[in-house]
C-alpha positions as CSV (number, residue, x, y, z in Angstrom):
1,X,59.6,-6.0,30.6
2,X,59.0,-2.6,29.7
3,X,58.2,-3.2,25.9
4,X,55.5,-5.6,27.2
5,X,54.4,-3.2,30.0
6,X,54.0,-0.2,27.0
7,X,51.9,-2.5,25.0
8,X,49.7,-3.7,27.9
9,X,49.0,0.5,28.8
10,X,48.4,0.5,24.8
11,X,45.7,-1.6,25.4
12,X,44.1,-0.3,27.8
13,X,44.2,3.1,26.3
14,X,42.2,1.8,23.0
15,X,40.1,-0.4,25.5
16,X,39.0,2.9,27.5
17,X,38.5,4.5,24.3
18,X,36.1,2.7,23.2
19,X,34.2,2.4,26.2
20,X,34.1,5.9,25.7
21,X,33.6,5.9,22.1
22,X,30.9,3.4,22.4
23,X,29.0,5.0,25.4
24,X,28.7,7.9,23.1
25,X,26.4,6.1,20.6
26,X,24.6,4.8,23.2
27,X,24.0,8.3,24.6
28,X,23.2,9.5,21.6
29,X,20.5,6.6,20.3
30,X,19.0,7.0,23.6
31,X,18.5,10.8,22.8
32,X,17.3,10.5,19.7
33,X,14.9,7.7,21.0
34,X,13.5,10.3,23.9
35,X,13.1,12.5,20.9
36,X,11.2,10.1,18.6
37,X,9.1,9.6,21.5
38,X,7.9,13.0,22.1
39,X,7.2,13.6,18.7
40,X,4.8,10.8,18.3
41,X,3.0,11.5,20.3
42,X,2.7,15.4,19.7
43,X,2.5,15.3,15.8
44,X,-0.5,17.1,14.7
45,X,-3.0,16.3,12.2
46,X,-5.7,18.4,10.9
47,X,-8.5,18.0,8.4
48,X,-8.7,21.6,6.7
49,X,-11.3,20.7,4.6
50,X,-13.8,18.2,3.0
51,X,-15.4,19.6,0.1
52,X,-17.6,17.7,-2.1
53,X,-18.5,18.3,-6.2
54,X,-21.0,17.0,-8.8
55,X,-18.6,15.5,-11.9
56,X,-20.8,14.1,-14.5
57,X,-22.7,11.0,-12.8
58,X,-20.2,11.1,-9.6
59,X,-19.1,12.3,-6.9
60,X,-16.0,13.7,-6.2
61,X,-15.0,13.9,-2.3
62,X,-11.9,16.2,-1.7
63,X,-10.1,16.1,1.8
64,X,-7.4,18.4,2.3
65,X,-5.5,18.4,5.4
66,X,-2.6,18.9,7.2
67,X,0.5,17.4,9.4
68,X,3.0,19.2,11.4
69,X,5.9,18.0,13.9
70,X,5.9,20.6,16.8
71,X,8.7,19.1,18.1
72,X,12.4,19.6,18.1
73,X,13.2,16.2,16.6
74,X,14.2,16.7,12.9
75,X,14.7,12.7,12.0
76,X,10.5,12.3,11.6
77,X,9.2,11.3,8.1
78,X,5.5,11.0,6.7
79,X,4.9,8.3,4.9
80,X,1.5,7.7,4.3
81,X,-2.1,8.0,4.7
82,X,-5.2,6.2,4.3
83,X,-8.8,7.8,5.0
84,X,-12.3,5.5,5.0
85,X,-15.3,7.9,4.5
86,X,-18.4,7.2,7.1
87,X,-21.5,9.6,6.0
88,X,-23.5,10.5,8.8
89,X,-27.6,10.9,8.2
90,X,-29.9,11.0,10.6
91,X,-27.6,9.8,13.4
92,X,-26.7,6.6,11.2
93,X,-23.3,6.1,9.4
94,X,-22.5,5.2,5.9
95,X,-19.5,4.1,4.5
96,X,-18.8,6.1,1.4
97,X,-15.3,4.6,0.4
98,X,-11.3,4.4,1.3
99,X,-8.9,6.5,-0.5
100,X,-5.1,5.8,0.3
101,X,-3.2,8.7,-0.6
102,X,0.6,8.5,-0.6
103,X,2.4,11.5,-0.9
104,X,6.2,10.9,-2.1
105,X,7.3,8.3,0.5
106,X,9.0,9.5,3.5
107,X,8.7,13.1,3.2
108,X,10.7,15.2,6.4
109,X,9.1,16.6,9.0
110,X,10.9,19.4,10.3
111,X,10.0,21.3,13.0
112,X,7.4,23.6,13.2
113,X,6.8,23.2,9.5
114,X,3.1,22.7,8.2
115,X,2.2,20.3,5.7
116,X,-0.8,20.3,3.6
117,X,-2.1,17.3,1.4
118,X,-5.2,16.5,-0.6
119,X,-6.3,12.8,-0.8
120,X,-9.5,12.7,-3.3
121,X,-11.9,10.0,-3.6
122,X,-14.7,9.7,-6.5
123,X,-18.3,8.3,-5.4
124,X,-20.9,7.1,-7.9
125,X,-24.1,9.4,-6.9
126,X,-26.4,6.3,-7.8
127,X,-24.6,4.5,-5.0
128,X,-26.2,6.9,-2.2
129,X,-29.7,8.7,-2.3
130,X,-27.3,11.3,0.4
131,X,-26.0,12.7,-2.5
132,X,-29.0,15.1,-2.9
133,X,-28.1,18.4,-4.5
134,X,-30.0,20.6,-1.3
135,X,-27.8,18.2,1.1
136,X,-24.4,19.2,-1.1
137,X,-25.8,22.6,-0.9
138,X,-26.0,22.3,2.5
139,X,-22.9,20.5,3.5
140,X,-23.1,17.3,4.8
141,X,-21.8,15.7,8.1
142,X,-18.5,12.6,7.9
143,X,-16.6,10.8,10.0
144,X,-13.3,10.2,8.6
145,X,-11.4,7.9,10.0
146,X,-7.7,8.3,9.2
147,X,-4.6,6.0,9.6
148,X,-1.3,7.5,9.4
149,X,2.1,6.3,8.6
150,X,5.2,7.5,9.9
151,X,8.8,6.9,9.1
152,X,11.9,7.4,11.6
153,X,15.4,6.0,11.6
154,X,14.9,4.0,14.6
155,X,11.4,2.5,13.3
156,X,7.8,3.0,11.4
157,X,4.8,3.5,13.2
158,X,1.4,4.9,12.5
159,X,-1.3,6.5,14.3
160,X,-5.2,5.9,13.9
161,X,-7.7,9.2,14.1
162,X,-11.2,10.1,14.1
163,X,-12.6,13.0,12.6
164,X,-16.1,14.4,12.2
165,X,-15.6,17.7,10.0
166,X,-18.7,18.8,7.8
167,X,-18.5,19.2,3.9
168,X,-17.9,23.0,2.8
169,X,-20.3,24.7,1.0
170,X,-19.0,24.2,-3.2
171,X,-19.4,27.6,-4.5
């Protein structure tokens, strides 16, 4: 009887382990989904810049901006981005064009750590009588509406913004 009691306290041993062993990963996914959460919803995203050059008969439409993960989480990745250019004239909206910029897929966000990206997009200037040179001289007013892509262990998601910055100044 005792070899057969030993084996059956055995048992229970490795069964209680891994209970244990088990409730640890749950702890831990449930952590690290708590974490994924917050940072979704406090990434930021920035447009630095939309800046906008004569090249030969086009238009070349630069928008540099930027992505940071305030958060503590360090398992965030960017994945993507795609912007759709509205021009805004006298109240009224113009759709210039989409540009899908993909920087090298799945890039880490760590905390606290800016990222800055350019996604460039070129315009025929006989496409749009907005593409006056006093209006370029004088910046001109865009929505840019901006879908990003995210990466995480756990899942992808993405996140759809509206800006409205106005075109620098080209110097």
């Amino acid at each position: 009887m005792g070899n057969s009691e030993g084996r059956l306290r055995l048992l229970g041993y490795i069964f209680a382990a891994s209970i244990l062993v088990s409730s640890g990963f749950l702890v831990m996914n449930f952590v690290d989904y708590i974490g994924l959460l917050n940072s979704m919803k406090m990434v930021e995203f920035s447009i630095d810049d939309v800046a906008t050059r004569p090249v030969g008969d086009d238009i070349q439409i630069v928008v540099t901006f930027t992505v940071v993960n305030p958060t503590s989480y360090t398992r965030l990745k960017f994945s993507s981005l795609q912007c759709q250019l509205y021009l805004i004239t006298d109240g009224d909206e113009g759709y210039i064009g989409v540009t899908a910029y993909a920087p090298p897929v799945d890039i880490p966000l760590r905390p606290a750590e800016e990222r800055s990206y350019t996604a460039t997009l070129t315009v025929s200037r006989s496409l749009s009588s907005y593409f006056s040179d006093e209006s370029m001289e004088s910046g001109l007013s865009w929505r840019v509406r901006c879908v990003i892509h995210f990466w995480t262990p756990i899942r992808k998601y993405y996140q759809t913004l509206n800006f409205y910055p106005t075109s620098s100044v080209p110097t």
